[in-house]
C-alpha positions as CSV (number, residue, x, y, z in Angstrom):
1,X,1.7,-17.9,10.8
2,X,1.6,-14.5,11.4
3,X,2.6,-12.9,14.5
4,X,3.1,-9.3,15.2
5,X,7.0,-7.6,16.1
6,X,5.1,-4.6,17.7
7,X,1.6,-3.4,18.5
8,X,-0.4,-6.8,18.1
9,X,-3.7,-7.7,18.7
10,X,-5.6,-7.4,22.2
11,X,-8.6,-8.8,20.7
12,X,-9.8,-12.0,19.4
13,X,-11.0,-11.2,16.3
14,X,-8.9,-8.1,14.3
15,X,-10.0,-6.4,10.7
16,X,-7.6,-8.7,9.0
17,X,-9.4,-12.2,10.5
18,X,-13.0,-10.6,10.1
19,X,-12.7,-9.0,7.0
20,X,-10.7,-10.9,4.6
21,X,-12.9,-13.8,4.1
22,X,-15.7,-11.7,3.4
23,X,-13.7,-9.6,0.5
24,X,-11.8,-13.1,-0.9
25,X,-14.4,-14.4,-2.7
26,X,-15.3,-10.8,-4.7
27,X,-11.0,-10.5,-5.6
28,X,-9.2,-11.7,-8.8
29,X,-6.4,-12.2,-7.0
30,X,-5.9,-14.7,-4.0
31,X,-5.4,-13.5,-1.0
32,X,-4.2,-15.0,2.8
33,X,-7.5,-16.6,4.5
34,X,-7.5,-16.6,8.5
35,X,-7.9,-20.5,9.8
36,X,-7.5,-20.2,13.1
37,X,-6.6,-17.4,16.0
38,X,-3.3,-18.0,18.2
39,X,-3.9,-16.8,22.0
40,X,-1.5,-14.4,24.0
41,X,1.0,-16.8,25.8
42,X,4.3,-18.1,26.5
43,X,5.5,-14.8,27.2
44,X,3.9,-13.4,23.4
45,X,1.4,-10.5,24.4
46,X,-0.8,-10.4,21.5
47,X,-3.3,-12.6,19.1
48,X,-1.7,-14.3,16.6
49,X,-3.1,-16.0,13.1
50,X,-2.9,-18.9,10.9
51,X,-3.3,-18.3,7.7
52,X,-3.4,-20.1,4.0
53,X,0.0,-20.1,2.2
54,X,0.0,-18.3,-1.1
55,X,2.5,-19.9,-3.7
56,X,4.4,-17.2,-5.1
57,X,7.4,-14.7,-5.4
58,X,8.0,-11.2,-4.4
59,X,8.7,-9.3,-7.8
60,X,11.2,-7.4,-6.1
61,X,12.6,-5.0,-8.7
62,X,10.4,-6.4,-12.0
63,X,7.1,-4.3,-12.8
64,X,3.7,-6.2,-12.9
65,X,1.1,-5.7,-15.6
66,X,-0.7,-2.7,-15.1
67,X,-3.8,-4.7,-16.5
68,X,-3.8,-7.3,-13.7
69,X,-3.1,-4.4,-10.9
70,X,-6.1,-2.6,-12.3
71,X,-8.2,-5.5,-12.4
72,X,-7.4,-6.2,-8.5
73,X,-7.8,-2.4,-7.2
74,X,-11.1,-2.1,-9.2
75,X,-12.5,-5.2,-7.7
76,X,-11.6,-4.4,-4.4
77,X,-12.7,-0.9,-4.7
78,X,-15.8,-2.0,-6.1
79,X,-16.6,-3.9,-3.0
80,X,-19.2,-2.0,-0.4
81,X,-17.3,-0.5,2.4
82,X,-20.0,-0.2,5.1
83,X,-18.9,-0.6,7.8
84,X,-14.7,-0.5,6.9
85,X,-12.7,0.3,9.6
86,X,-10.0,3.4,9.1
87,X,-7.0,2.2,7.2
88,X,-3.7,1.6,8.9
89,X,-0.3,2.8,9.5
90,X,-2.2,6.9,9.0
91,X,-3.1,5.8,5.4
92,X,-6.5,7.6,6.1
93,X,-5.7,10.5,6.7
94,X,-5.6,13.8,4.5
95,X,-1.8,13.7,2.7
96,X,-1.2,17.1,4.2
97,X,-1.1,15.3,7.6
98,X,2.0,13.9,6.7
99,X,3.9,17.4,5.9
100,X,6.4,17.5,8.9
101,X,7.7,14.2,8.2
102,X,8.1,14.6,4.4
103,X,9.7,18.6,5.2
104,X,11.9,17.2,8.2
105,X,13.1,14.5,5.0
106,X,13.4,16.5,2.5
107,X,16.0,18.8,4.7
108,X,18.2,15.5,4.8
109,X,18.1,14.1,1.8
110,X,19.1,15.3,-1.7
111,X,16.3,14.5,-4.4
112,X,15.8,18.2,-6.8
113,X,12.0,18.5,-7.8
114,X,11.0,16.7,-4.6
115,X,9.8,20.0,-2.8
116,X,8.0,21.2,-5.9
117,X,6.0,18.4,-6.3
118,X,5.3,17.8,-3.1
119,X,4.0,21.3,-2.9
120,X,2.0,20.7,-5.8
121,X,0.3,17.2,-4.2
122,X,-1.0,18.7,-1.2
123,X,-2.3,21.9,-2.5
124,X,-4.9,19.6,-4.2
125,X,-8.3,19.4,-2.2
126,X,-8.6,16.4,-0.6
127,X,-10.9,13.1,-2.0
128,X,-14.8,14.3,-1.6
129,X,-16.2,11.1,-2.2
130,X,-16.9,7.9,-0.3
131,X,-14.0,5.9,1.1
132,X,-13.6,2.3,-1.3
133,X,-11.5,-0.5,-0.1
134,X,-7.9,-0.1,0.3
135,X,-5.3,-2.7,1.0
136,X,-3.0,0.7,1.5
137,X,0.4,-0.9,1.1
138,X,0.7,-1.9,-2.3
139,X,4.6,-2.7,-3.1
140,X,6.7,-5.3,-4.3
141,X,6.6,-6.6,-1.1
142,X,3.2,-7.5,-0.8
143,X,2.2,-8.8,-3.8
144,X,3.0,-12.6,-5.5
145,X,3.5,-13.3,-8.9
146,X,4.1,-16.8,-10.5
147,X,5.5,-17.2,-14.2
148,X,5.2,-13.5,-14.7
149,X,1.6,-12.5,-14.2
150,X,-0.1,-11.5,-10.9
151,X,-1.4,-13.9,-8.7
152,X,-1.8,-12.8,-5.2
153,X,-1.9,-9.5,-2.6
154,X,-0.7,-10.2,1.1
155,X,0.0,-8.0,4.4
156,X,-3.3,-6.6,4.7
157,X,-2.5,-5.3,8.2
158,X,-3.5,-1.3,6.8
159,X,-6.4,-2.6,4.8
160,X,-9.1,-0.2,5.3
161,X,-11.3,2.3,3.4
162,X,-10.3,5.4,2.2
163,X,-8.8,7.9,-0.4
164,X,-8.0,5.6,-3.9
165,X,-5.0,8.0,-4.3
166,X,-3.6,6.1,-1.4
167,X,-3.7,2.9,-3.5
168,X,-3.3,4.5,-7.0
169,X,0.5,5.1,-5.7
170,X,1.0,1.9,-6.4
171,X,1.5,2.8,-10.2
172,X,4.9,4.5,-9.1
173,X,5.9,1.2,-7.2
174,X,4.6,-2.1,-9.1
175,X,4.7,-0.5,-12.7
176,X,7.0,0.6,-15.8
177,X,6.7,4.0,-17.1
178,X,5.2,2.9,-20.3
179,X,2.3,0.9,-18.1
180,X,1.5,3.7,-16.1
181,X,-1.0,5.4,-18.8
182,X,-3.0,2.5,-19.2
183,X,-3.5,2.0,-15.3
184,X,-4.7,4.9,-15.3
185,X,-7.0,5.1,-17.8
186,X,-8.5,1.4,-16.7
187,X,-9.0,3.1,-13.3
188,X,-9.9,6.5,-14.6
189,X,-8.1,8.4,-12.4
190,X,-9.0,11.6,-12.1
191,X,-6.3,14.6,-12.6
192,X,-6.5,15.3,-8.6
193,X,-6.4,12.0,-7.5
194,X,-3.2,11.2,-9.7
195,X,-1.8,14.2,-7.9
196,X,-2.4,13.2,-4.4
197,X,-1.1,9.9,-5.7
198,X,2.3,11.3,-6.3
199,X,2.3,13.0,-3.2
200,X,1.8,9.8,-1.5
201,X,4.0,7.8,-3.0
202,X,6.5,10.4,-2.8
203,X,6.0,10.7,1.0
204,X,6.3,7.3,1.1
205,X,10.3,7.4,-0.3
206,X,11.0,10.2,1.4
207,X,10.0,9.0,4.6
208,X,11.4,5.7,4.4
209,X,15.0,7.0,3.5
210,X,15.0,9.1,5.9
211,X,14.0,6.5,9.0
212,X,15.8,3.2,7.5
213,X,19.2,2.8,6.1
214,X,21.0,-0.3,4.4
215,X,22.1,-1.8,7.9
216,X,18.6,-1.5,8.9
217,X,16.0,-2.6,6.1
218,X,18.3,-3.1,3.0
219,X,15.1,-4.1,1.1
220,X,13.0,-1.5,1.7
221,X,15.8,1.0,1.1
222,X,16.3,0.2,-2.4
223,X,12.5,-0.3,-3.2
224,X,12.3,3.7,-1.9
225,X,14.9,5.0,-3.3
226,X,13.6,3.6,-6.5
227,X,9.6,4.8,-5.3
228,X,11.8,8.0,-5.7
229,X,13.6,8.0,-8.9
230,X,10.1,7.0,-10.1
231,X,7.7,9.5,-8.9
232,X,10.3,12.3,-9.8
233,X,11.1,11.0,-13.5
234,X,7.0,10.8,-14.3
């Protein structure tokens, strides 16, 4: 079941129980199916869903294949976006819209090369073409593998359509150094898009570290300050 901590559902149907059963079929990778829609009640204020259970782990600190990522984000990409709704959680809009958070950060927290490269990211113009699919939260946390290879992609609450840099972060996140060349060349990833990629991902660390701190989201903690090390060592 999956029932929102904050800012659920006031409708019946949401993105997640409309959409994802039309883009399951066309993935690799398995992904949660909607099979029925919980109602407001009992003092919860939102819809709620049921969805199928995914057999799996959380590679929580253990890369993935940079083949099997590929595969996924070029599949889902290559699905038409008519009609996709904006993705969540601000992951469609232009990096630069995420400046005073990352600058308010980087005043707090000690990470040399992080203001350069940030600098660099959103000097780059912004993605000119289309929006393709996005599940727009990538990480460790939201992907399953079984026996060491990829097997499924879950959360989908951002999933929208938008800039690929926003899901090309996901090299910095899911990936070793030495599997990050060849994720890039199956996606062909552009110079400026691998920029704005780095941006993101680095706003992603920064931000995190500065708003959560081992009392309050141990996990996510060490999954940013590793985003970090990451993004800054490439």
């Amino acid at each position: 079941m999956r029932l929102a901590r904050r800012a659920g559902s006031s409708r019946a149907e949401d993105k997640e129980h409309f959409w994802l059963p039309r883009l399951a079929p066309q993935l690799p990778l398995a992904i949660p199916v909607p099979v029925a829609r919980g109602r407001p009640g009992a003092g919860y204020p939102w819809f709620w869903s049921v969805v199928t259970w995914l057999p799996g782990e959380t590679p929580v600190g253990d890369p993935v294949r940079a083949d099997e990522l590929a595969g996924f984000i070029a599949a889902l990409q290559g699905i038409d976006a008519s009609g996709a709704p904006e993705p969540g959680a601000q992951r469609g809009l232009p990096l630069s819209t995420r400046a005073p958070r990352v600058e308010a950060a980087l005043r707090r927290i000690d990470a040399p090369g992080a203001a350069g490269l940030w600098e660099r990211a959103v000097r780059v113009p912004e993605c000119r073409r289309a929006p393709v699919w996005l599940h727009a939260d990538l990480d460790a946390r939201n992907v399953l593998v079984e026996h060491g290879r990829l097997t499924g992609v879950i959360d989908w609450g951002c999933l929208g359509a938008g800039d690929p840099a926003v899901e090309v972060m996901s090299a910095w996140k899911l990936l070793g150094r030495d599997e990050r060349d060849r994720f890039r060349a199956l996606l062909a990833v552009d110079d400026a898009t691998w920029l704005r990629a780095e941006g993101w991902a680095l706003s992603q660390a920064l931000i995190a570290l500065d708003y959560y701190t081992l009392e309050t989201y141990p996990l996510l903690v060490r999954e940013a300050e590793r985003w970090l090390f990451e993004v800054l060592a490439s």
